[in-house]
N, C-alpha and C positions, 0 to 999 in steps of 0.2 A: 843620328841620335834617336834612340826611341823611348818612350815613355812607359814606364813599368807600367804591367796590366793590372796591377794592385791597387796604384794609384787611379788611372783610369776608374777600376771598380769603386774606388770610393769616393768621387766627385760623381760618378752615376746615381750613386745612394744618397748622396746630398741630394742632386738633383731630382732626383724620385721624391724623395721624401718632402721637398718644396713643394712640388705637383700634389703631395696626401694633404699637404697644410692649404694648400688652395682651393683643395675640394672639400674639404673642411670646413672653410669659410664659407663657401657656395651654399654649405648645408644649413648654416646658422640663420636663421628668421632675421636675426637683430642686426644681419648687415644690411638691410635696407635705410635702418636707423640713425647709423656709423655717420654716413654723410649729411643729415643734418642736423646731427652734432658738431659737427667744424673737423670730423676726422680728416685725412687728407691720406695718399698714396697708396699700399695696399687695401687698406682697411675700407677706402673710400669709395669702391669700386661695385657696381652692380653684382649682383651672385652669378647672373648668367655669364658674367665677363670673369667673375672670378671661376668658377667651371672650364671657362673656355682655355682659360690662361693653366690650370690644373692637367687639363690633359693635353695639353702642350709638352708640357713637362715629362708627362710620363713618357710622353714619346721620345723624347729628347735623350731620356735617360735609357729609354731602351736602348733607343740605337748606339748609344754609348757604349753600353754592357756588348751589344753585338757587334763592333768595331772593334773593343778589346780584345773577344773572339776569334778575329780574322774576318771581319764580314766587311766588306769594303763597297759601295754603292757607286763610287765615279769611277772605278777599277778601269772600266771598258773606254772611259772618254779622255780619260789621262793620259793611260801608257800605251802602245801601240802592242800588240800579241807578240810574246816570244816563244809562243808552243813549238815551230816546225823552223828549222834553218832552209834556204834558199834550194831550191833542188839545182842551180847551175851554177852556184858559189857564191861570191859574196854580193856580186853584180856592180864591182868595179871595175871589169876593164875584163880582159885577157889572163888566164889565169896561170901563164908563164909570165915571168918578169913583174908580177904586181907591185913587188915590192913587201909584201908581209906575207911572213911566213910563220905569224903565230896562231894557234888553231881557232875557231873560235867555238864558243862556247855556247849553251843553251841555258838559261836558266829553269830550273823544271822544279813547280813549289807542291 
């Protein structure tokens, strides 16, 4: 099952856009203030942290958008290469009497 790339693009734009509202906050003077007034959780957090936390975000949301793409980053650690088939066959055995005779195939993207 895959995930429509539409949907993907619009959980990246949430995402993004959390990251604009964090760096946002980072810019405000008055959130040094927040916490001791009794703020708590967002609100309540250092600028540099909220900064930090912001472009976390961005990134997140990038990489999102470029996943949707076809951009795949564990590509090489996941799946083994199926660029080139075996040059001496399948390398079960003898390749009279194997037992399968159906062709195989390369997947080529």
């Amino acid at each position: 099952m895959r995930v429509p790339q539409w949907l993907t693009i619009l959980v990246a734009a949430w995402v993004i856009a959390f990251g604009l509202y964090r760096l946002w906050l980072a810019r405000d003077p008055k959130q040094d203030l927040k916490k001791s007034e009794g703020k708590k959780g967002v609100f309540a957090q250092k600028r540099t942290t909220q900064a930090l936390f912001g472009v976390v975000y961005l990134l997140l949301g990038g990489a999102l958008i470029a996943t949707s793409f076809g951009w795949n980053p564990i590509a090489d650690a996941t799946a083994p290469s199926t660029g080139t088939a075996p040059a001496n066959g399948s390398g079960s055995g003898s390749a009279k009497g194997s037992g399968s005779d159906k062709p195989h195939f390369v997947e080529v993207h």
